[in-house]
Each structure stands twice: as C-alpha cells, then as structure tokens.
N, C-alpha and C positions, 0 to 999 in steps of 0.2 A: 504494500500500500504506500502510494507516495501521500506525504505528510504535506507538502510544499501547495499538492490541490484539495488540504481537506475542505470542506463546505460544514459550516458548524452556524447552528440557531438554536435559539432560547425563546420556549412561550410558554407564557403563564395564559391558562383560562380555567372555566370553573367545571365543574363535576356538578352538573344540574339536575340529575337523577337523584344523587344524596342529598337529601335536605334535610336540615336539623330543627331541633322542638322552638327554634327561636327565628326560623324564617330562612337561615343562612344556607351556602354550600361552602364545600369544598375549595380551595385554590390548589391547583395540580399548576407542576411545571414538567414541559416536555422538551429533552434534549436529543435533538436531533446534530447527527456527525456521520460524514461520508454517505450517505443515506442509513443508517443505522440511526435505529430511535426505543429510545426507556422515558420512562414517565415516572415521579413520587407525588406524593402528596408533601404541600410547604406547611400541613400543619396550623393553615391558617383558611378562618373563615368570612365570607364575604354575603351580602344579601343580591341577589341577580342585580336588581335597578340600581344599583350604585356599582356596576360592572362597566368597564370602559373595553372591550372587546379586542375592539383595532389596535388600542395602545398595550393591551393586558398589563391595564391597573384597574385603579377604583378613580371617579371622577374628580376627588381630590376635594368635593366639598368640605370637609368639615376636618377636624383634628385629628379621630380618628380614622378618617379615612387618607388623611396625610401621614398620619401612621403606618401604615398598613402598606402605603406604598413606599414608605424607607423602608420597610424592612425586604418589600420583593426586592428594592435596587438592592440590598444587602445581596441575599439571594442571588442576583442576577453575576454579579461584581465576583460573590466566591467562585460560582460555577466559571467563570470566565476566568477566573485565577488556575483553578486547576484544568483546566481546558490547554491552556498556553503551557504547565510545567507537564502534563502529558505529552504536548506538539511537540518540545523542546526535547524530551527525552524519549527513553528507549522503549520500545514495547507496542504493541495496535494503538490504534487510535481510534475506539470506538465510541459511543454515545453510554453502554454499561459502563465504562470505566470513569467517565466523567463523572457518572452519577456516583460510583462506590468513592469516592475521590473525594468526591464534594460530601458526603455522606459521614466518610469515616468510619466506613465499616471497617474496620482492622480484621476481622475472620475471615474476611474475604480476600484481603493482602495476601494471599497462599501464590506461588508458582505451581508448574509441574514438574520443573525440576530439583527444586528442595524439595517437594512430597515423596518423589521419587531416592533422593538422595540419601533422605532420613531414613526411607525403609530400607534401603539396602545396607545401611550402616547397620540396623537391627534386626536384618537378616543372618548378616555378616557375624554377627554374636551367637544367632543360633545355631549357624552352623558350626562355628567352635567348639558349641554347646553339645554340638553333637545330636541335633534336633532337629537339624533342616540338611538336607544334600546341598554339599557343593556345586553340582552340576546346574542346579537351578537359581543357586545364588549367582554363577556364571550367567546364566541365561538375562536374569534380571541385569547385570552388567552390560552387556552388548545391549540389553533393546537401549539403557540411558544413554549408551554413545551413539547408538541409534538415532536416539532424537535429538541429543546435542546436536549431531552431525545434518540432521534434516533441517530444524529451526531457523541454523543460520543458510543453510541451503534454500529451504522454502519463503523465507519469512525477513533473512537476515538478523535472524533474533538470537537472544544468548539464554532466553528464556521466556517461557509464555505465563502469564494470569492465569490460572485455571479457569473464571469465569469469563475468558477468551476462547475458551474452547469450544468446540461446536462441531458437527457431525464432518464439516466438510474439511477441521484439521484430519480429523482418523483416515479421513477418504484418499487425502493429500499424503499423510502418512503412508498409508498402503501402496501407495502409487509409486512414493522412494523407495521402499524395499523392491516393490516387483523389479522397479525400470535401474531404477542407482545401483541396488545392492544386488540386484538378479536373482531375489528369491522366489522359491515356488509357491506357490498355493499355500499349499501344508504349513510353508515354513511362515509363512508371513502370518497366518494364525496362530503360529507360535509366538511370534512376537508382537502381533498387536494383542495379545492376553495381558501381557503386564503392563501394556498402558490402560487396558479395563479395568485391572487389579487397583491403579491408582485411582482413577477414576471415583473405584469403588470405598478406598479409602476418604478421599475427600470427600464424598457425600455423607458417610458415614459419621464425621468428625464434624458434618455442618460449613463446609467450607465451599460447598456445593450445592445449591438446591436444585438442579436437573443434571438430567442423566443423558451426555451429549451420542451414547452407544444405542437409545431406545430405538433410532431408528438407522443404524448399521446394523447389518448381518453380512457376514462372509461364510460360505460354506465350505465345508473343509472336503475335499475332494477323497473318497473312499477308494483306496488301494488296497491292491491284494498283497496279501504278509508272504514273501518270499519265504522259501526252506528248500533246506535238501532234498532228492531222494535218498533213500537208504544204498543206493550205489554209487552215489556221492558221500554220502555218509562211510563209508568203507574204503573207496579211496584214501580216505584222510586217514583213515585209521591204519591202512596197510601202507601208508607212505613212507620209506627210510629216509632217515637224514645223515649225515655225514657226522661227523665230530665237533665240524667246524660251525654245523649248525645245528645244535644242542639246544638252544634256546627255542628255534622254533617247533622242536620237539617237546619244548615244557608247553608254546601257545598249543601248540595241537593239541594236547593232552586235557587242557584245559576246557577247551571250545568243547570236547568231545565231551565231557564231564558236564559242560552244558546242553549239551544236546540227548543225553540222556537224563538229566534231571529238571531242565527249564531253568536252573538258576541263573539271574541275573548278572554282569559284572560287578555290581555293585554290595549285591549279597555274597559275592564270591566272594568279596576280600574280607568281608568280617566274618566268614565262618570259621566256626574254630570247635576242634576235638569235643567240645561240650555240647555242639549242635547234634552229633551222633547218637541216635540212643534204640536201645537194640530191644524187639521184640519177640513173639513168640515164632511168627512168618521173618523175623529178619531183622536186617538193620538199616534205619531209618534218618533222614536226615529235618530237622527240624528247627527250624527258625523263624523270627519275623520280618515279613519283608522290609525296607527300608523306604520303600516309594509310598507302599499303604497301610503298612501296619498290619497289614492278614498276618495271622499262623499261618506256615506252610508246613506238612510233614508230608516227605516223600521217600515212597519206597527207593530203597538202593538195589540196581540191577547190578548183576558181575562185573559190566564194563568200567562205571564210574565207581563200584567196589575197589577194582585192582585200580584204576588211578588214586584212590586214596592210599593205600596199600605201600604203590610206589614212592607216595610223596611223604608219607607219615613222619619220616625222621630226617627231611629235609629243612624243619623251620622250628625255632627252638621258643619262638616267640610266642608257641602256642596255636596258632593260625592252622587252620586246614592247611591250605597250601602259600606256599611264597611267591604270591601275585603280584605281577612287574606291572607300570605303569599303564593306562586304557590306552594310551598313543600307541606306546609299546608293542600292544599288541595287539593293536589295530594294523599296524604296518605288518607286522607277521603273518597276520590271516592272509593278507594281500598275497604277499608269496608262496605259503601254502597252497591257496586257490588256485595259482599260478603250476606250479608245482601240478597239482592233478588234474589239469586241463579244464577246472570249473570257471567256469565265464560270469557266476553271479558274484556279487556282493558281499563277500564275509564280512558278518557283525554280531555282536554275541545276539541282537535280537535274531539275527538267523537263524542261531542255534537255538534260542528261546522256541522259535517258530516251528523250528525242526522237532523238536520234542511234544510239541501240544497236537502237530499234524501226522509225522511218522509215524513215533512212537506208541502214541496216545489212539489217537482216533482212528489209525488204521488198524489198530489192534482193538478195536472194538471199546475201549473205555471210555465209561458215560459224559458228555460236556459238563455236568456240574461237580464232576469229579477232576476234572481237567482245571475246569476253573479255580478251584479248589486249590489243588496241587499250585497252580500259578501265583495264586494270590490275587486271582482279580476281584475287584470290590463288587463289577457289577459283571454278572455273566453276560451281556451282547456284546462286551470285550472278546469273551473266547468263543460266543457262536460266529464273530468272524472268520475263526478257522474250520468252524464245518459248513459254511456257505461258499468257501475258496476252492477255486477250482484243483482237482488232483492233480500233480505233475508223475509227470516221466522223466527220465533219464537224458 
C-alpha cells in the first residue's frame, strides 16, 4: 500500500435509531482510510434538531451546544494526530488502526510476530521438558521465518497488527509458499496450521475478536501411503554389505525392525530394555507413543527378535539400540534402496507403512487391531491402508 496516496476522512453524524428516555441520540464518528472504514460511538449525546448535518456538529446555539462541539474538534484533532504518527510510520494504514490508536486499546497493540515469538520461546521449554517433540518445535521455527520472510516480501513489513489480518493475508501467505518456497499442497497445510494455531491463540487471550480463517479452507490433497512389497522387503534383508559399510548394515537393520513392528523413529530412540516384557505367547514390546500418547504393545516376531538379540550388548546407556542421527539415516536408506534396485522413497514412514499393509493386513489382522498396534488416536488414520491400493513387485 502506498502511504504517499492515502485518502483519509472524519465524520461525525448521529445514530437516529437509538434514542434515549430524554429525546437524545447517539454521536458516532466514522473513519474512513484508503477506502477502509470503522465506526465508534464519541460517547456523546445530541437531540436531532440541534444537529448540523453538513458540518457534523451541533448548530452552536447555546453553551452547551458550544460545548459539545469542542469536544468533537477534540475528537477530531486526536484522530488526526494518530492518523499522521500511523502515515509517518511503519505498518498498514488502515481506518481499524486509527481507530484502536485513537482509542487506546492496548490488548489490541498485539503483532503476529511477538504472538508467535513468545510461543515458540514456551514451546522451546517444553521441549526441554521433555513434553513437546523437537520436530515440531522445528516446524513452528521455519513457518516464523516463513512469515518474516513473506511480510517484508508481500507487504515490506517487519511485522503485522494482528487486527490487520484478514483472510486475504493467509491467501497471500499460501501463494508464497506455493510460488517462492515451491511447496506442495500437503506441505503448505502444514504450515499454514501454525499461523491458525496463533491465530487461535490471540482470540483466545482477547487480542482478537474475529477469526480471519472462518472463511479459508484449503484441502489437503489425499495420497496413497507408499510400502514395500515383501520382495522388497527381503531384498533388504538378504543385502550384504562390505566392512567398509557396517553402518548401513546397522540402518538396514533398523528400518527392518521397523517394518516388522511399525515403530516410529522417534519411539525408536527412547526404547529401552524396560519397554520388553514377556508373556505367556511371547515377548512383547510396549511403550507410549510420543506423537499421541497411545499405549502401544506389540507382539515381537523372530525377525525384529534377532535384531534385538544382535544389538543387546551394543549400548551400555540402557537404550534398545544405539540410534544414529534421523539425517543419518535418512541418507542411508537412500543407498540401500539404491543398492536393491528399489526406485521408491525410503523413510521410516515407509517402513511404518510396510508393517500396517504387509505385514498386518495381508495377513488377515483386524484394522482396529492395527490401529491399535500403531497408536493411532483415531482409526480413518489406519482405514487408509485398507482403502490403498495392493502393490506388486
């Protein structure tokens, strides 16, 4: 918005509808800016016939009617005062903002980028805490330089008023990720979530009385969950490695360990010897997931048996196993893949994927046993793997 052509008016008239037990109305003033316009009430009362229309005063007859019109130039003179230290500085220049200005709402002084700021500071604690994943505290990270990076992009801003917000920033938002940042679909309703999330915080807190998302919707585009077959699956398992590549014999082993239990990387790294507990059918692995808090207890087949087996007296720290970095061994699966001439995407959701669809459902076991096993909160999570199509080899 160029500031150099704003167009800015002041008018006082009456609210003739409200009339009070002594004849009077209302004196409203409407501040119109850019064509943008808000309205308040001055808190002051007039009777119609001593209303001067054209000039929006009172016709000045008498003391208090001389009254009444110092106080609208009052009135008029503050608006104009904050009008000009708006022009002059940083931020939109709308007719809201004159008003909150001229008003003095201070709950309303909020940005998006402090709102923003302070929660990730008190994210940042709980994950210390040991109560929140890192991964999401990450996520919450990029969208704020996300929008740093858009503001001054879209806007030239270093920061926005919350109640500057309006449907057609999110829209403007969405349109940087697709076209700037080249995200997909998916990914861009991953990250316009945490500007909901604030959103939701400042209304919450009163810092907001509308909800600028009521009329955005973006739909999240439904893809099918990639997995192995079981002759990809055996590939991997029957793969040699050399000496020299030792390491990607621990990710193999690993991924494999996922693909027969569905654990996640993230439950991977905190399991440890106390997760195991042995039944009268076998022995069991049991934990809470970290994403949702489900119990999980999963039977232990032979395969991810002897990967435990193997790795038992490799980590003295107590840990199931000594799990290398998620880069780590993200780059490893790549080679692997590589390695058995598989052309998808190794990720441990793959492996997730591979065990709910292979393992699981081709072998007859029931979706809410699956789900179960998984830890999903809500089962049309894992009826997407019995709606996905069967693959082959």
């Amino acid at each position: 918005m160029n500031k150099r052509k704003s167009t800015f008016r002041i008018l006082f008239y009456l609210k003739r509808k409200v009339i009070k037990m002594d004849g009077t109305v209302p004196i409203m003033c409407r501040i119109t800016v850019n064509g943008t316009i808000t309205s308040f009430s001055c808190k002051l009362n007039v009777k119609p016939k001593q209303w001067n229309v054209k000039e929006g005063k009172t016709f000045g007859r008498n003391a208090d009617d001389r009254l009444l019109n110092n106080q609208i130039k009052v009135i008029r003179k503050s608006i104009c005062r904050h009008y000009e230290d708006i022009f002059n500085g940083i931020g939109p220049l709308t007719a809201e903002r004159v008003k909150i200005a001229y008003l003095g709402l201070d709950r309303y002084n909020r940005t998006l980028l402090q709102v923003f700021e302070n929660h990730n500071k008190e994210y940042e604690q709980l994950v210390k805490n040991g109560v929140r994943e890192f991964s999401t505290y990450r996520k919450y990270c990029y969208v704020y330089k996300y929008l740093e990076e858009f503001l001054y992009y879209r806007y030239k801003l270093k920061d926005i008023a919350l109640i500057d917000i309006r449907s057609c920033f999110i829209i403007d938002f969405e349109l940087y990720l697709r076209e700037k940042r080249r995200c997909s679909n998916n990914t861009v309703c991953i990250y316009i979530a945490p500007l909901k999330r604030m959103i939701s915080i400042a209304q919450s807190n009163g810092w907001l009385d509308y909800n600028p998302f009521s009329s955005y919707h973006i739909p999240v585009q439904r893809k099918d969950r990639e997995y192995l077959v079981m002759s990809e699956v055996e590939a991997i398992i029957n793969v040699v490695f050399t000496r020299r590549k030792k390491l990607y014999e621990f990710i193999r082993d690993l991924f494999i360990f996922s693909v027969f239990t569905g654990v996640s990387y993230v439950d991977l790294v905190y399991l440890t010897k106390e997760n195991l507990k042995k039944f009268d059918d076998g022995l069991w692995l049991c934990f809470k997931r970290h994403k949702t808090g489900v119990m999980c207890n999963i039977p232990l087949l032979k395969i991810p048996l002897d990967i435990i087996t193997k790795y038992q007296n490799k980590n003295k720290t107590g840990a199931l196993f000594p799990v290398a970095t998620y880069s780590t061994l993200s780059t490893g699966l790549k080679t692997i893949a590589k390695m058995c001439g598989i052309k998808k995407h190794l990720t441990w959701h793959v492996g997730r994927h591979t065990f709910a669809s292979e393992i699981c459902l081709s072998n007859g076991v029931p979706i809410e046993t699956i789900s179960r096993i998984l830890g999903h909160t809500d089962i049309k999570t894992t009826q997407i793997y019995a709606s996905a199509p069967r693959l082959v080899a």
